[in-house]
ZAMARGU-4260 file (C-alpha; in steps of 0.2 Angstrom, whole numbers, plus 5000, padded with zeros to 4 digits):
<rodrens>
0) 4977/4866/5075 | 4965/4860/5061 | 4952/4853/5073 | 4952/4868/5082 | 4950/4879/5068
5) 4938/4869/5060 | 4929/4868/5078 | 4929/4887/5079 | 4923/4889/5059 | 4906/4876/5060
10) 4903/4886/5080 | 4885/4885/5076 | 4878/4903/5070 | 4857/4907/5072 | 4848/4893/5054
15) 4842/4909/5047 | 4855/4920/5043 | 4871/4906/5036 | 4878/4917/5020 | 4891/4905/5018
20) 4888/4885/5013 | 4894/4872/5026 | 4906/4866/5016 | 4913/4883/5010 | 4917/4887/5029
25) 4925/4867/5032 | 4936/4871/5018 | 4940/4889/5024 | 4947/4880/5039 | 4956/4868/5033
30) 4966/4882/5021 | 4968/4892/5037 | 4976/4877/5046 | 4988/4875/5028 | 4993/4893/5028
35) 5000/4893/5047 | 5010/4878/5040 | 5014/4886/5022 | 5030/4898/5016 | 5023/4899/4999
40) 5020/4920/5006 | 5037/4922/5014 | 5045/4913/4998 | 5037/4923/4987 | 5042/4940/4997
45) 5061/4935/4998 | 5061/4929/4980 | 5055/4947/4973 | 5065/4958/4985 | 5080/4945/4980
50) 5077/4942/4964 | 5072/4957/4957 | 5075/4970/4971 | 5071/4990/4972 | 5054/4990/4960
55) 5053/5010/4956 | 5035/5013/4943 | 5039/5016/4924 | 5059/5011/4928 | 5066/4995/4920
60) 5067/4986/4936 | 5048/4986/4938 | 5047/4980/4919 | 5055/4966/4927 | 5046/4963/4943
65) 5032/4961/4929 | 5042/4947/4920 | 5046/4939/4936 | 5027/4939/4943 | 5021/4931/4925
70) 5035/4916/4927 | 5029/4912/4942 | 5011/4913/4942 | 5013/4901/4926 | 5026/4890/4935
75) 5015/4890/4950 | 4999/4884/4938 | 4987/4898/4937 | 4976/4901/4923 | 4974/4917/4912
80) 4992/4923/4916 | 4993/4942/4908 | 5001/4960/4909 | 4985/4974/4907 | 4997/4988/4901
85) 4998/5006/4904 | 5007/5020/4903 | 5013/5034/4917 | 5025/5049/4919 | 5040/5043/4924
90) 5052/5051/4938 | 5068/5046/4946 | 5081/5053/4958 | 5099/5055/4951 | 5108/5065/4965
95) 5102/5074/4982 | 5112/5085/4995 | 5106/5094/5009 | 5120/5106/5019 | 5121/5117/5031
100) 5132/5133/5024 | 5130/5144/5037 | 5134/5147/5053 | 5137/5127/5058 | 5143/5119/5041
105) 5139/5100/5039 | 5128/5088/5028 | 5110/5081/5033 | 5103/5066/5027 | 5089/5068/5015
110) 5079/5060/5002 | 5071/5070/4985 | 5052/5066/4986 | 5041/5058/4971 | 5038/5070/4958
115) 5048/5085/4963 | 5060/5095/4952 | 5078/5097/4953 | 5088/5111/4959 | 5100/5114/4943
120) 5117/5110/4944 | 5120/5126/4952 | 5107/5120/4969 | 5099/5134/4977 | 5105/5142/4996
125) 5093/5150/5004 | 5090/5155/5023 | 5078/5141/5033 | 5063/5148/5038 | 5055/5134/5051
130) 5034/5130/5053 | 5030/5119/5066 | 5015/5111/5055 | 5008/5115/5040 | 4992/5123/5044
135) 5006/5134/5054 | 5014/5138/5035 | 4997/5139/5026 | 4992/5155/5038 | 5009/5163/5036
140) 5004/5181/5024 | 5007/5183/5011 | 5020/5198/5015 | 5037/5194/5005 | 5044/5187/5022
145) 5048/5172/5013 | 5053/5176/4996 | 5070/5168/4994 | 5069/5158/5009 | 5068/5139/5011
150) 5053/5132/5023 | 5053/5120/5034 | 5038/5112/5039 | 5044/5103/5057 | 5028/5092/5060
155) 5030/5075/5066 | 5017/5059/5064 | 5011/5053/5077 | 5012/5033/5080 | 4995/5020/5081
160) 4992/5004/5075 | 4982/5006/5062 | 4991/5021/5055 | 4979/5033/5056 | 4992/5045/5060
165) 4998/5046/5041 | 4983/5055/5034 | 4988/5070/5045 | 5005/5070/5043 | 5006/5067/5023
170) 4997/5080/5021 | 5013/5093/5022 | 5023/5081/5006 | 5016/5092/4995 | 5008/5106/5006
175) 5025/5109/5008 | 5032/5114/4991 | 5012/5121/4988 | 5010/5133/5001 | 5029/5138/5001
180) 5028/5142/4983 | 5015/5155/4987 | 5023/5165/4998 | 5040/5167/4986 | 5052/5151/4996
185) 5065/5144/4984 | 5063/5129/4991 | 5056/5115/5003 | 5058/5105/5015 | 5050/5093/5029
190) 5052/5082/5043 | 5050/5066/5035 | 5033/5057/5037 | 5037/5042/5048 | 5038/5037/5066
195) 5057/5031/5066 | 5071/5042/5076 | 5085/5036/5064 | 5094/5041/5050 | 5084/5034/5034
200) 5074/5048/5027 | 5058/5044/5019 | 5051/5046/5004 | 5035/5047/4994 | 5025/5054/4979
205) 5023/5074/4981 | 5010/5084/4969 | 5011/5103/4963 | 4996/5113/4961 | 4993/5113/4941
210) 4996/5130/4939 | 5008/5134/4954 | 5025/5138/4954 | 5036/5123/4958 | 5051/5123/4970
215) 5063/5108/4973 | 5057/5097/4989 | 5066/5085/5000 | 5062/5076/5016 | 5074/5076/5032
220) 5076/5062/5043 | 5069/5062/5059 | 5088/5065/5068 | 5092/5078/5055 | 5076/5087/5055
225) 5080/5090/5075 | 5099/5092/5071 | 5091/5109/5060 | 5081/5114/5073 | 5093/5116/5086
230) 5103/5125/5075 | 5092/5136/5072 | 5088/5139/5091 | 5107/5148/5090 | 5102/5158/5077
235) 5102/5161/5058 | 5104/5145/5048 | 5107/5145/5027 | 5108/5130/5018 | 5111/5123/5002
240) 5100/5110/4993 | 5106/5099/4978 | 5094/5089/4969 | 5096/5080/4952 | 5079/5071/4945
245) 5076/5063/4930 | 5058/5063/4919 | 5049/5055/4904 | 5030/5059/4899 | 5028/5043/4896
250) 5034/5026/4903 | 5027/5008/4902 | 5019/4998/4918 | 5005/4987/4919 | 4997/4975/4932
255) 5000/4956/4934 | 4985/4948/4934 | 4980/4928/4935 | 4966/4919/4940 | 4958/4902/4948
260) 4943/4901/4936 | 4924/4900/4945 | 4907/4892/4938 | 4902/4910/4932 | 4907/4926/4929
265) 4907/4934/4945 | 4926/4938/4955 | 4933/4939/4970 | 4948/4951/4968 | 4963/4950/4982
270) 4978/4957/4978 | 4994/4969/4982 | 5004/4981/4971 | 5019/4976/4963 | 5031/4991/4961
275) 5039/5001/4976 | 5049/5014/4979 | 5070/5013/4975 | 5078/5016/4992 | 5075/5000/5000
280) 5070/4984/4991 | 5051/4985/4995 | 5050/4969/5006 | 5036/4978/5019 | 5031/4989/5006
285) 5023/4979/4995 | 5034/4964/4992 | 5023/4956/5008 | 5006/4962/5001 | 5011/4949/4985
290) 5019/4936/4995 | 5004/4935/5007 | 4992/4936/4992 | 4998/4924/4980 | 5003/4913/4994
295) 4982/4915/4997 | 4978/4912/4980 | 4989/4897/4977 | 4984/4887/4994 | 4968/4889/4986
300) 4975/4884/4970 | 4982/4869/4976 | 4963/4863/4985 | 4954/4868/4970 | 4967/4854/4962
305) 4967/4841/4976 | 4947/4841/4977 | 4941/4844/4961 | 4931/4857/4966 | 4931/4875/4957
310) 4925/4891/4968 | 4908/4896/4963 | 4916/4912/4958 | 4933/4917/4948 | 4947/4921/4961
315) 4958/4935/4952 | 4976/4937/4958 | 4979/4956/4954 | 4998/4963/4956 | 4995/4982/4951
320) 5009/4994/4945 | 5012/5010/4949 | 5003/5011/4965 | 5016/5024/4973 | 5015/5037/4962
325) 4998/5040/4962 | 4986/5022/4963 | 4987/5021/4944 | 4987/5003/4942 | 4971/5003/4954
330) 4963/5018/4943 | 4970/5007/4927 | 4962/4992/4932 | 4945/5003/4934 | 4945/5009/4921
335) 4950/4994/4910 | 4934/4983/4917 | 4921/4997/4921 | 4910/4988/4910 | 4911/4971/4923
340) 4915/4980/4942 | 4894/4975/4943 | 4901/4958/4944 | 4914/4959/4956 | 4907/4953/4973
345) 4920/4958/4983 | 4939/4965/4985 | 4953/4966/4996 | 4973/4973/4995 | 4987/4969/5007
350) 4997/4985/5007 | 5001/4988/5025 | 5018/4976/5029 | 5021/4962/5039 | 5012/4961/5054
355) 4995/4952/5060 | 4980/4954/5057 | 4971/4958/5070 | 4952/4965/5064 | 4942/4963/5050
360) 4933/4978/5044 | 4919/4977/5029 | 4909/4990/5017 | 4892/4977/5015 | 4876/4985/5012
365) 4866/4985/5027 | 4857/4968/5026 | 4871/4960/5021 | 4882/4962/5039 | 4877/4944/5044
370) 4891/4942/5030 | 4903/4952/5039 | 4899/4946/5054 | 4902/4926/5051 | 4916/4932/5042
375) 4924/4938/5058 | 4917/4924/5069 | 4927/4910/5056 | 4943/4923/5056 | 4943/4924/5075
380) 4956/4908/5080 | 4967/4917/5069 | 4968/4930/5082 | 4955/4942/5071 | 4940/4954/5080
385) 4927/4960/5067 | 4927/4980/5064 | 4917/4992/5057 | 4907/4994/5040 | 4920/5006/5034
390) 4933/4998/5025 | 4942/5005/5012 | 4949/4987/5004 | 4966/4996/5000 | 4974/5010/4990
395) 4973/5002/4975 | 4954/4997/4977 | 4949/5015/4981 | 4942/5018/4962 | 4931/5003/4961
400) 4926/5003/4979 | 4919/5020/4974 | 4911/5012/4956 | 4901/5000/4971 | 4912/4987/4974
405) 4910/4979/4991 | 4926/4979/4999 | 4936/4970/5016 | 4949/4976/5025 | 4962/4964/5034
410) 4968/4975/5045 | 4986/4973/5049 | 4997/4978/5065 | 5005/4994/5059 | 5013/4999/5074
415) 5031/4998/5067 | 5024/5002/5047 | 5029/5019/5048 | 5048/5019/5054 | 5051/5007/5036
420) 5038/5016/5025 | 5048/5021/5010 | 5064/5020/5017 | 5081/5011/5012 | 5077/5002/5031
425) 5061/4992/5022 | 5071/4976/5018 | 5068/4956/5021 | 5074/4955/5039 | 5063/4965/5045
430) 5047/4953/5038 | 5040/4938/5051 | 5039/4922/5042 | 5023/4918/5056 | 5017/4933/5056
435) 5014/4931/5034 | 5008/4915/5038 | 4994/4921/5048 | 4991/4934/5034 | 4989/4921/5023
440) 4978/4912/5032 | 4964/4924/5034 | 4968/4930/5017 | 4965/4914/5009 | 4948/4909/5018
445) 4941/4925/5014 | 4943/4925/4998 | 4936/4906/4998 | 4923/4911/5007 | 4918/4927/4995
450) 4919/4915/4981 | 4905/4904/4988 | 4893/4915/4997 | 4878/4910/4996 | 4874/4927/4990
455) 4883/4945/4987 | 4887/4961/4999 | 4878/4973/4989 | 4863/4969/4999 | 4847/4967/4989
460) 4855/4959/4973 | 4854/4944/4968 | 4870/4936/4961 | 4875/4923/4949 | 4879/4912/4963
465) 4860/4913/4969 | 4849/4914/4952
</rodrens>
């Protein structure tokens, strides 16, 4: 395997345009032909989900996924091991019901979503008003129809690989509670955004307008969402909704960070986001995102070690909290080093499970796609075709992808993403030992190579690298 991926990496490109050093690409290789043999990334993934569990942002189990990360990344022997700390608004669920009262009495499985309020102890009943989409609630008048009624916005999610069915169908987690408030409802409630047809209702962080009325908001599974339906096909349907939350103005978090020192200044960032929701333990999402990371970082680590040779630029292992609940470790992170993003060359976040990687997409300036392009051509054994010049680097990369910084994307299989996404079903068994390994593989020679491009992806610029 190493002679062929080393083969495949030195395939000869055009003598003008080689962005990355001969060397850098012969090491690239041979940490891709490590990783397929490495279960530093599937370690690190059972460990957490293990060790630590359920990692809810601003509870005391994330304060100890922080603790956990810092031991290991010591024990593990990267340098400038710390916590950057912040503080966020802090929510949890204590209780949820859902039942039908009227005319077919039973329970339905639900979930409270991020952010909602509760119900009181006395819940609220209400007669189920149902919308087939959002857009379907969002042009209902204005007319009293709905005061003292409960919505239901009915719209499914439809399934791709790269999950670009999730923008859409997001859309009605708070649209929902939004649109229903408007119109006088009580309360809300949706088919829950995934692609599953069993019982494990998903969560996820739900918003108010700031000066809206808030109603109580919970998310059906997929059976119980059609079990509602058909009752109301027979007619008439009241239900009564319990929800008990739980919130602070302010609660501690922080992201993780450590590094593989450089010859300057300049970083490559990779990382994943530590904290996850409380129903499962977080083992797709993100528990794989900081396995398949650090397990990167420390095969990188471990050359660095055996060669002698450091990266031209800093590698920084970044573990952000409170990515759920609003990408406030990512906006943290901003914020904290706004005066330095002009020195990060490039970035990357695995925040999309388990499964392969199967494209490669970039944001490079222009002139500087022969970058992306060898990129893709080195990544290709691993199974990898390039994409576009659109990437979006990951949730938590969003604020300093739009301060400039040039961004990848390792595009992951996602087929399956979305019947675990925020679910108790997101659990260890459901994660591929192979399939990390590959992740890792093209996580770690990426991040090799970013570190010793001959120049930047900004286009135009030179770097400390090429003064």
């Amino acid at each position: 395997m190493l002679r062929f991926l080393l083969a495949a990496a030195m395939a000869v490109a055009p003598a003008a345009a080689q962005p990355f050093p001969a060397e850098a690409e012969e090491a690239a290789a041979t940490l891709m032909a490590r990783a397929l043999e490495d279960e530093t990334g599937y370690q690190v993934i059972e460990d957490l989900t293990t060790e630590v569990g359920p990692r809810l942002a601003g509870s005391e189990a994330e304060a100890r996924a922080r603790g956990w990360a810092l031991a290991r990344l010591r024990s593990m022997g990267f340098e400038n091991v710390r916590v950057e700390a912040f503080s966020i608004p802090f929510w949890a669920r204590e209780g949820e019901a859902l039942r039908i009262v009227e005319p077919f009495p039973q329970a339905l499985r639900i979930t409270a979503l991020g952010g909602t309020v509760g119900t009181g102890r006395r819940g609220v009943t209400g007669e189920v008003v149902r919308f087939e989409s959002l857009g379907a609630l969002m042009a209902a008048p204005m007319d009293g129809s709905l005061e003292g009624k409960v919505v239901f916005v009915d719209e499914g999610m439809t399934r791709t690989q790269d999950g670009s069915g999730y923008g859409v169908a997001v859309a009605k987690r708070s649209g929902a509670a939004q649109e229903g408030a408007k119109r006088g409802a009580i309360a809300a409630l949706i088919r829950s955004v995934g692609t599953d047809q069993h019982r494990f209702p998903h969560t996820g962080m739900m918003r108010y307008e700031e000066d809206g009325e808030k109603i109580p908001t919970a998310a059906l599974s997929w059976p119980d969402a059609e079990q509602l339906q058909r009752a109301m096909e027979r007619g008439p349907v009241t239900v009564r909704l319990d929800l008990s939350v739980v919130t602070e103005k302010d609660a501690p978090s922080g992201n993780v960070i450590a590094e593989i020192p450089g010859r300057t200044d300049e970083v490559v960032l990779i990382g994943a986001h530590l904290d996850s929701w409380d129903l499962g333990t977080g083992a797709i999402d993100d528990a794989s995102g900081v396995g398949i990371t650090t397990g990167a970082a420390k095969l990188i680590l471990d050359y660095v070690a055996e060669t002698g040779e450091p990266p031209l630029r800093t590698i920084r292992l970044i573990l952000f909290g409170s990515e759920e609940v609003g990408l406030l470790g990512g906006k943290a992170y901003a914020e904290a080093h706004a005066d330095e993003l002009g020195d990060h060359v490039a970035a990357a976040e695995s925040d999309f499970g388990a499964g392969r990687v199967w494209q490669l997409e970039t944001r490079f300036a222009e002139d500087a796609q022969e970058a992306g392009d060898r990129l893709a051509r080195i990544l290709a054994p691993l199974g990898v075709a390039r994409g576009g010049n659109e990437a979006e680097g990951g949730p938590d990369l969003t604020a300093i992808a739009e301060a400039g910084v040039p961004v990848v994307t390792l595009k992951q299989n996602g087929w399956d993403y979305f019947d675990l996404h925020h679910t108790e079903d997101d659990t260890l068994d459901k994660v591929d030992p192979d399939d990390i390994a590959q992740n890792v593989a093209a996580y770690a020679a990426f991040a090799w190579l970013a570190a010793n491009a001959e120049e930047g992806f900004r286009g135009g610029e030179a770097t400390q690298g090429a003064q």
